[in-house]
C-alpha positions as YAML, in Angstrom:
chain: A
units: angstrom
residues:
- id: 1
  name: UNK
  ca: [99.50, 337.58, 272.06]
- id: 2
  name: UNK
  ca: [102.71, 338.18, 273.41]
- id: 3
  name: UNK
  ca: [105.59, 340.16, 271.92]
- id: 4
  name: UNK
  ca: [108.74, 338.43, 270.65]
- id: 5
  name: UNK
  ca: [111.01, 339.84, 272.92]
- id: 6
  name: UNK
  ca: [109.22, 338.22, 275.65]
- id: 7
  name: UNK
  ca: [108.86, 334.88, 274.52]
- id: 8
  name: UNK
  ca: [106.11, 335.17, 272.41]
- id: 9
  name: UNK
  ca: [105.34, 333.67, 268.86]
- id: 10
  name: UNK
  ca: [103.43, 335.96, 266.92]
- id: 11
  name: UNK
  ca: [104.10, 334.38, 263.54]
- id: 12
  name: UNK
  ca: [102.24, 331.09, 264.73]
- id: 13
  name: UNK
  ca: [99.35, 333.59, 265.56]
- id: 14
  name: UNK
  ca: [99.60, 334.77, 261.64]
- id: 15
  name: UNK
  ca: [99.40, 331.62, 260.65]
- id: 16
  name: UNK
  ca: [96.20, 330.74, 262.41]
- id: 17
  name: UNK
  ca: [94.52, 334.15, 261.17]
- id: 18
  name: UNK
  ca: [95.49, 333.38, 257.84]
- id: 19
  name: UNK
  ca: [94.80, 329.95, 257.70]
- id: 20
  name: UNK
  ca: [91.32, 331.05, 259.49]
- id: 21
  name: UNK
  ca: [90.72, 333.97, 256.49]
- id: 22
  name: UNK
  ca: [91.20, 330.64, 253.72]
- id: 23
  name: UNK
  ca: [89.23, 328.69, 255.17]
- id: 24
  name: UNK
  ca: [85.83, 330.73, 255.01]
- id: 25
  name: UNK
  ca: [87.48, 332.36, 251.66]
- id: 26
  name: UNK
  ca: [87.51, 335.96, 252.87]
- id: 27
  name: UNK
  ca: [83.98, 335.96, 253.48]
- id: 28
  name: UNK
  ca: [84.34, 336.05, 257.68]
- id: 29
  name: UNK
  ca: [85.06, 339.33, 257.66]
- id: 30
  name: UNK
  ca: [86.08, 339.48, 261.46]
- id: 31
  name: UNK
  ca: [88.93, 337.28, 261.29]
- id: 32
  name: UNK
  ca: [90.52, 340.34, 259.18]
- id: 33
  name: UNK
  ca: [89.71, 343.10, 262.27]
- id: 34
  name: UNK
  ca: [91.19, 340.44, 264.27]
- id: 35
  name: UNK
  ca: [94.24, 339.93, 262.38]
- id: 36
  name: UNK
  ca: [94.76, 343.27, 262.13]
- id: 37
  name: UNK
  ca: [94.07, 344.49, 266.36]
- id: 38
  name: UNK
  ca: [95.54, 341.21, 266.95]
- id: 39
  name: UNK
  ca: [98.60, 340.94, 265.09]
- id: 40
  name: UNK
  ca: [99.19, 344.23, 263.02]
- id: 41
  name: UNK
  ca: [99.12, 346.50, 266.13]
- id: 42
  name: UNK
  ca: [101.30, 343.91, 267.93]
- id: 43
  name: UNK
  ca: [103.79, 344.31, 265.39]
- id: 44
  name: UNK
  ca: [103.31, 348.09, 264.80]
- id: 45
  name: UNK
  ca: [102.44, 346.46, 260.97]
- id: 46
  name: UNK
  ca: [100.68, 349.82, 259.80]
- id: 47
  name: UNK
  ca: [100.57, 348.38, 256.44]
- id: 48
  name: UNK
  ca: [99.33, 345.21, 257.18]
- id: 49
  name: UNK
  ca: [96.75, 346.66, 259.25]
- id: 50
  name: UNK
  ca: [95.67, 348.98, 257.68]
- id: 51
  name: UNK
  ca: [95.28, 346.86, 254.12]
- id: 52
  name: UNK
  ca: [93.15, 344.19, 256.09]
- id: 53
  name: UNK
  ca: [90.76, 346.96, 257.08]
- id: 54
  name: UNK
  ca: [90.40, 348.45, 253.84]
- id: 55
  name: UNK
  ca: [89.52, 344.92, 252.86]
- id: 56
  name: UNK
  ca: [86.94, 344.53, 255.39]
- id: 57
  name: UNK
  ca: [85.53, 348.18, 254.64]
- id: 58
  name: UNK
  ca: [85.16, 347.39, 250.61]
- id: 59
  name: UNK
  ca: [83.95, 344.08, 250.85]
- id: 60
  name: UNK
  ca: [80.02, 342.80, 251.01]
- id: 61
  name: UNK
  ca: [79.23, 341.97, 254.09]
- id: 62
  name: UNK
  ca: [75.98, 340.19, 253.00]
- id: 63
  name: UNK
  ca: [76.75, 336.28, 253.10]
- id: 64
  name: UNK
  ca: [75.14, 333.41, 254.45]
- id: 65
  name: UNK
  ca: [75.13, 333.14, 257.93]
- id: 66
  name: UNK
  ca: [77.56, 336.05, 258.52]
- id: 67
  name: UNK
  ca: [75.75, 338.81, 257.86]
- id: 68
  name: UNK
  ca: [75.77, 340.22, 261.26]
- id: 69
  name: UNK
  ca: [78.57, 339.67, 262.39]
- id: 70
  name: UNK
  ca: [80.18, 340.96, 259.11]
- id: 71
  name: UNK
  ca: [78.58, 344.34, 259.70]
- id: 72
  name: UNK
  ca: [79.64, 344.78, 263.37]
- id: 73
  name: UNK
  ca: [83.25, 343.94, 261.78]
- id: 74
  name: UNK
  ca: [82.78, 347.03, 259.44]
- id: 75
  name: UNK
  ca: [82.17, 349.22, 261.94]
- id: 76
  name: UNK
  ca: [85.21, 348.22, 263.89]
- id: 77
  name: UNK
  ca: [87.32, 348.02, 261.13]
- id: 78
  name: UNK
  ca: [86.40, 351.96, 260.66]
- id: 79
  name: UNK
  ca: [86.65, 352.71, 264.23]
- id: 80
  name: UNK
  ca: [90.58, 351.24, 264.06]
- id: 81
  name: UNK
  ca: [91.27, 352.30, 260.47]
- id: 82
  name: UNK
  ca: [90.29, 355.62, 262.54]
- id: 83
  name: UNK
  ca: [92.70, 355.74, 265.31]
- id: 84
  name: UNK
  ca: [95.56, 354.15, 262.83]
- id: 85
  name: UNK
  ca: [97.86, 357.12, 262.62]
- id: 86
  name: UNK
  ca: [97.78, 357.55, 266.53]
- id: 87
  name: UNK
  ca: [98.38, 353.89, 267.27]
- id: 88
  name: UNK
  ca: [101.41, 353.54, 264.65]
...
């Protein structure tokens, strides 16, 4: 994504992650590492990003068909909730 002062629209990109998060009802737990590395850091969001990893860290990532990838999303959401206070 590209930054609003050049040209960029970052609020459609919200729209998509959120709409993306609704959609599967919270259960595809990537979409929230992605909105957060995404669109958080973008925005230098600290709160935002850091709440959508929390999320991803507390919830269970057992579910049908998204098991795996669920996991690999908790350890990234770790790894970034990690190097939050540098990045912000």
């Amino acid at each position: 994504q590209v930054p609003p002062s050049l040209g960029g629209k970052p609020e459609v990109g919200r729209e998509h992650f959120e709409k993306a998060i609704a959609l599967t009802e919270g259960h595809h737990l990537m979409a929230k590492v992605l909105f957060a590395k995404q669109y958080a850091r973008l925005m230098f969001d600290q709160d935002l990003h850091d709440s959508l990893l929390e999320e991803v860290l507390a919830a269970e990532p057992e579910y049908d068909g998204l098991t795996l990838i669920n996991g690999l999303a908790q350890r990234q959401a770790q790894e970034l909730l990690d190097e939050s206070s540098d990045y912000f």
